[in-house]
C-alpha positions as CSV (number, residue, x, y, z in Angstrom):
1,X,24.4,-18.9,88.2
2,X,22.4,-22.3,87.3
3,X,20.6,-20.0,84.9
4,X,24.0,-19.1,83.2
5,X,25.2,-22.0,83.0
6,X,22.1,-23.7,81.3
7,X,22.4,-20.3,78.6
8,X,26.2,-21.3,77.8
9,X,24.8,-25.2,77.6
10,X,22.4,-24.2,74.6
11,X,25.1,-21.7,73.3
12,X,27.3,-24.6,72.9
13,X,24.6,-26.8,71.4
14,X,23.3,-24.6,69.0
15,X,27.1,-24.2,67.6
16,X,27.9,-27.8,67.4
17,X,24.1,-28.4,65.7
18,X,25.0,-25.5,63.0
19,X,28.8,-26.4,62.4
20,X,27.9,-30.3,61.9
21,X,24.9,-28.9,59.1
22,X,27.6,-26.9,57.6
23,X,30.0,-29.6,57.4
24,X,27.1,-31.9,56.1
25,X,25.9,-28.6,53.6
26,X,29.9,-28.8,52.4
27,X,29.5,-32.6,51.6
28,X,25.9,-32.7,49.9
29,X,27.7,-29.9,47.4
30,X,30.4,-31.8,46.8
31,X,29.5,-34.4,44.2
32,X,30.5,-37.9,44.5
33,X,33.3,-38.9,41.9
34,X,34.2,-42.3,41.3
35,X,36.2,-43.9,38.7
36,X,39.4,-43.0,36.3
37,X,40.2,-39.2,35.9
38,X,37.3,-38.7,38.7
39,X,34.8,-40.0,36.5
40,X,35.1,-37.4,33.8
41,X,33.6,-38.6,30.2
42,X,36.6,-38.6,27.9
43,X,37.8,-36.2,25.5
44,X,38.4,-36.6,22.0
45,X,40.1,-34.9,19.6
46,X,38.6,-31.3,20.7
47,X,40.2,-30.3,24.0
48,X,37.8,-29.7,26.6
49,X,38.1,-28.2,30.2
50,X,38.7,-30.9,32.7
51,X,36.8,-31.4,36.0
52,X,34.5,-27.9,35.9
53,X,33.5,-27.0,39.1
54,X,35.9,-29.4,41.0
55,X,39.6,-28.7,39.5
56,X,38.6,-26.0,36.9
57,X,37.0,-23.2,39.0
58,X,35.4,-19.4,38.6
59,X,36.8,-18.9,42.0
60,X,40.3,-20.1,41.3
61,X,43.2,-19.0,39.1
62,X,44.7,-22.7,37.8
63,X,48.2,-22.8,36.7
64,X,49.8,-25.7,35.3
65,X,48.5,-29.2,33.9
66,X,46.8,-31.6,35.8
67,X,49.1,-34.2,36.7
68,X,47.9,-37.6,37.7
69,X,50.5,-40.4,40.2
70,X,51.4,-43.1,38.1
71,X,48.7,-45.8,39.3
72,X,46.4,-42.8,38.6
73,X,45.1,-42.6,42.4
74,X,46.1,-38.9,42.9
75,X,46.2,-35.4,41.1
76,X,48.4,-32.7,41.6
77,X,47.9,-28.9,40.5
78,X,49.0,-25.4,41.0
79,X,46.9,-22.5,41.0
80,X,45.6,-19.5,43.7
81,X,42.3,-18.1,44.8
82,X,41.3,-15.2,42.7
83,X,43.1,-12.4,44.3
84,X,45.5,-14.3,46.0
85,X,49.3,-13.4,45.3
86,X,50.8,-16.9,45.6
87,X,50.5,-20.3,44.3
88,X,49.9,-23.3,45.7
89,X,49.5,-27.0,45.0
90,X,46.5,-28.7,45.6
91,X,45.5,-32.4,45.2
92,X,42.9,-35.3,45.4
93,X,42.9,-38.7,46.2
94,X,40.9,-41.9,45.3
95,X,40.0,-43.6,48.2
96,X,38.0,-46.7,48.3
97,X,37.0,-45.8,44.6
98,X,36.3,-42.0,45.6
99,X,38.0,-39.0,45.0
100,X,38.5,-36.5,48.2
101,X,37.5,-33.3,48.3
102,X,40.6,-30.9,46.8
103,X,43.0,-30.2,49.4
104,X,46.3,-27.7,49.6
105,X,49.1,-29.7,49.9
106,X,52.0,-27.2,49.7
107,X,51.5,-23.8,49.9
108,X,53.2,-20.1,52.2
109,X,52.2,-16.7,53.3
110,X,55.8,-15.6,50.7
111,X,56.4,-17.5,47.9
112,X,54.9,-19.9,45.7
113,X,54.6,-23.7,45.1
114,X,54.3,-24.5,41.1
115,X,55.0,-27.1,38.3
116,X,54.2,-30.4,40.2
117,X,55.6,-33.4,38.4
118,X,55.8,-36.5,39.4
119,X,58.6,-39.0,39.3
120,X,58.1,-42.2,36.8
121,X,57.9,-44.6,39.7
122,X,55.4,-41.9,41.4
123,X,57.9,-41.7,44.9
124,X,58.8,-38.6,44.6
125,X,56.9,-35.1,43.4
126,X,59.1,-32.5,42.4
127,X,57.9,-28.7,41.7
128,X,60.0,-25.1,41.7
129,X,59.5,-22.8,44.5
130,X,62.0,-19.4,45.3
131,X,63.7,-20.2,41.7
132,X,65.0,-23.4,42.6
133,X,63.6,-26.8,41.5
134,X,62.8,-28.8,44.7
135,X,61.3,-32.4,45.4
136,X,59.6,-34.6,48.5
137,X,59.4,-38.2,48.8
138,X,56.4,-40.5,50.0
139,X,56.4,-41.2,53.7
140,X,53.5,-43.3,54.6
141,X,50.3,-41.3,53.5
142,X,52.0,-37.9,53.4
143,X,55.2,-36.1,52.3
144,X,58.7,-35.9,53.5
145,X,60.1,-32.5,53.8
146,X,61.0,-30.6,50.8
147,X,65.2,-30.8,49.4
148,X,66.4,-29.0,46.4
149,X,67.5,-31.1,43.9
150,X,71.0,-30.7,43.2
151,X,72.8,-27.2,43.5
152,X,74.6,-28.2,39.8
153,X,71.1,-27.7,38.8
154,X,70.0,-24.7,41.1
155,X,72.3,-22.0,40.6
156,X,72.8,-18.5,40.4
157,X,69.5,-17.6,38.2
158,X,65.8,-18.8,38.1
159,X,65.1,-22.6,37.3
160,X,61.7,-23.7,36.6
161,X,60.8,-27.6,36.3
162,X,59.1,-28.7,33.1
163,X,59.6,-33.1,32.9
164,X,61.3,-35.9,34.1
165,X,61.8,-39.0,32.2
166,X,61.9,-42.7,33.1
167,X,65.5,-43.1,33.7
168,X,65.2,-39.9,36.1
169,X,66.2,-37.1,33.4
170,X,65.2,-33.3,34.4
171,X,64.5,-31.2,31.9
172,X,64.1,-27.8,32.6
173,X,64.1,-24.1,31.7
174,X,66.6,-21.8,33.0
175,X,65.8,-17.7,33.2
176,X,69.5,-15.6,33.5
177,X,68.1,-11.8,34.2
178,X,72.3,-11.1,33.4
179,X,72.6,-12.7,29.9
180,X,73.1,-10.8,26.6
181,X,70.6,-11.1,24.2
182,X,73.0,-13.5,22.0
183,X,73.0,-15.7,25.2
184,X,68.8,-15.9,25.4
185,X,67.7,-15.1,28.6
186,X,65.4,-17.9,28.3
187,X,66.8,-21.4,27.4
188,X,65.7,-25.0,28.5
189,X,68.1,-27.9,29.8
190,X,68.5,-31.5,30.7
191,X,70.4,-32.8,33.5
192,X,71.0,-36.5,33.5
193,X,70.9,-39.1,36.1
194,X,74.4,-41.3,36.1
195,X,74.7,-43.3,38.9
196,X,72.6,-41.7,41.7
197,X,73.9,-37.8,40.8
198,X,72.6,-35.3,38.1
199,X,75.2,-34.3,35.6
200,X,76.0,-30.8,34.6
201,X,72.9,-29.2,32.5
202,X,73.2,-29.5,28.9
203,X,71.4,-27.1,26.3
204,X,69.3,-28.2,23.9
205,X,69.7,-27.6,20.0
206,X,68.1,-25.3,18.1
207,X,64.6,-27.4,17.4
208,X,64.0,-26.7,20.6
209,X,65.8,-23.7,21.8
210,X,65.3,-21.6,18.5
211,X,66.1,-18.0,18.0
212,X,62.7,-16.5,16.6
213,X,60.8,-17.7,19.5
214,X,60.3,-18.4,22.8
215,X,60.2,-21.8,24.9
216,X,58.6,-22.3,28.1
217,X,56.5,-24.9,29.1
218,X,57.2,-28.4,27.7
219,X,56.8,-32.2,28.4
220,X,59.1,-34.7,27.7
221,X,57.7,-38.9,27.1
222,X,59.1,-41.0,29.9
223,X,61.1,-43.2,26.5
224,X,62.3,-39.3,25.4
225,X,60.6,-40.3,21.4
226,X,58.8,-36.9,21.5
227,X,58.7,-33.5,23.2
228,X,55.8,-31.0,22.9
229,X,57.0,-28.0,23.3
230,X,55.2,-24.4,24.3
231,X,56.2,-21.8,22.2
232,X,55.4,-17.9,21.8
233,X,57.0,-15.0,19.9
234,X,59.3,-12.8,21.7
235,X,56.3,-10.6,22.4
236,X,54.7,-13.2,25.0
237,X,51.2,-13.3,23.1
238,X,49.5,-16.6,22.3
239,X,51.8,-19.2,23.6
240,X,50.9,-22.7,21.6
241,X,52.2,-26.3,21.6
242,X,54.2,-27.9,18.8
243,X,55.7,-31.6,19.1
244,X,58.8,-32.7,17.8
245,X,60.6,-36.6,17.8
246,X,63.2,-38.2,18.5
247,X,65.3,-39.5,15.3
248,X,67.2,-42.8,14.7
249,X,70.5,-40.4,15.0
250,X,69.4,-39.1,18.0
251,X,68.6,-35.7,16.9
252,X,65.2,-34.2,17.2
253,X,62.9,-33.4,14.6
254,X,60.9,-30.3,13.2
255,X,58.3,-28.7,14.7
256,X,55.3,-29.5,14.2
257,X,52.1,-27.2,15.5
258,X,49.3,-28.8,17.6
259,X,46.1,-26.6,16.9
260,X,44.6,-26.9,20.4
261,X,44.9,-23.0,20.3
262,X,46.0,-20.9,23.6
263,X,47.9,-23.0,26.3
264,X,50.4,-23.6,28.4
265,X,51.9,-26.2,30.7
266,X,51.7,-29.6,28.7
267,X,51.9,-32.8,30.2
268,X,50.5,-36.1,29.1
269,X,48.8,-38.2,31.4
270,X,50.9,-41.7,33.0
271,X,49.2,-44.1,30.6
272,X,49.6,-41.5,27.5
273,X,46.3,-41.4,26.7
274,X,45.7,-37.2,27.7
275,X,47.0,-33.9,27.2
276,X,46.3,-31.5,30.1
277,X,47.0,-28.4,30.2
278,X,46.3,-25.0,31.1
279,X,43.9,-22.8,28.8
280,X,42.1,-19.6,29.5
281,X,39.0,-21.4,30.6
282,X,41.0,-23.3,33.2
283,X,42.7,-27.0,33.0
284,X,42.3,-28.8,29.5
285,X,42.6,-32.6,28.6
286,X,42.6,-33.7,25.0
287,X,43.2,-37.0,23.5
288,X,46.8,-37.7,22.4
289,X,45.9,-39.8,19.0
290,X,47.7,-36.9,17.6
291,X,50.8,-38.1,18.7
292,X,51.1,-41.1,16.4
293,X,48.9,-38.9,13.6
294,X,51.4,-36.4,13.4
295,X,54.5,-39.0,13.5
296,X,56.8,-38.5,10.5
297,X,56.6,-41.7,8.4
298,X,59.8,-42.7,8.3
299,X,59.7,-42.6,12.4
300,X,56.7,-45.4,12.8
């Protein structure tokens, strides 16, 4: 019996010795990242993939940007293991001037967690799950649980969140598997904030909603002067960004094509210097000097 017990004593040992040098394996390979956007070396005008080996991995399907808190402590992103069926949103932290490790942050065993966005004052996070768009607020370190946002916003059909603006604006796209063709099946939406509630949806215009193409992804600035927009033909293939601005008579403006190539998912970093967003390679960041480059003249 004392013989036993002296076996299961090692036994134990050896487990604890072996899980504490994985744990320590797991750390050493993790490298230490310190510093603004996790220490990266900034882009410039040629997009480049963001974070290799960290956020952008061979192991992982990413999809959507990378989306930064508004004191730039914190990153939020969507994406799956390779084979996986659902997505899920992961994030890191800057602690003490360190990032953590990536963690999973929302995620289920039947439906997805995508689109992560933050709201301007960085106290809520909103993202779409089961075709609604849905949001938690801070509480303490962690989340609150998840509410949709408003049901004059989530109805009957499949709402997927794309930006919200400083003064609490949604814009979003709307799939209705029941509308004619003349009615787009695909069209994008704002919803406004007046006083506390979201007012009913309103369609955009035609610059952004047009009828040879189709719009998905987009980001909206926080002031609402520009929008870049993803756009594909009706055929799916080779989604690309344009960006169009705002006008002194409050319409919007022509398109105007980014050539960053393949990509989808735009959203410009909290302090406007970076595009990310997703390419085939992963998550891209590219500096946004392009945005006052491309500005029409009689807009500066």
């Amino acid at each position: 019996m004392k013989t036993k017990s002296i076996i299961i004593v090692i036994v134990l040992i050896i487990s604890f010795i072996n899980c504490n040098a994985q744990n320590e394996k797991k750390e050493a390979d993790f490298p230490e990242l310190k510093g603004l956007y996790l220490g990266q070396k900034s882009p410039g005008k040629t997009s480049e993939v963001f974070a290799p080996g960290v956020i952008s991995r061979d192991d992982y399907f990413e999809h959507s940007a990378a989306v930064f808190s508004p004191d730039l402590s914190e990153v939020y992103w969507a994406g799956k293991p390779n084979g996986a069926r659902y997505f899920e949103i992961s994030f890191m932290k800057e602690i003490n001037g360190k990032w953590t490790e990536p963690e999973i942050v929302f995620s289920h065993q039947k439906y997805s967690f995508r689109n992560p966005v933050f709201s301007y004052d960085g106290n809520k996070l909103f993202f779409d799950s089961r075709n609604d768009i849905w949001f938690v607020e801070r509480n303490g370190d962690g989340w609150s649980e998840a509410v949709q946002v408003s049901s004059i916003i989530n109805i009957d059909a499949s709402e997927t969140l794309r930006s919200i603006t400083k003064n609490g604006s949604i814009y979003f796209s709307r799939y209705n598997a029941n509308a004619s063709r003349e009615g787009r099946k695909h069209e994008v939406y704002v919803s406004r904030k007046i006083n506390g509630n979201y007012s009913k949806p309103k369609k955009l215009g035609k610059h952004v909603n047009s009828d040879d193409t189709r719009e998905l992804g987009l980001f909206v600035a926080p002031d609402e002067s520009y929008m870049i927009i993803e756009v594909s033909k009706e055929d799916k293939t080779s989604p690309e960004f344009y960006i169009i601005y705002k006008q002194s008579d409050g319409l919007w403006s022509h398109r105007i094509k980014l050539n960053l190539g393949w990509g989808l998912f735009p959203s410009v970093s909290p302090d406007g210097k970076y595009l990310f967003y997703m390419s085939r390679e992963g998550i891209n960041w590219v500096n946004t000097s392009f945005i006052e480059e491309l500005k029409p003249k009689n807009l500066k």
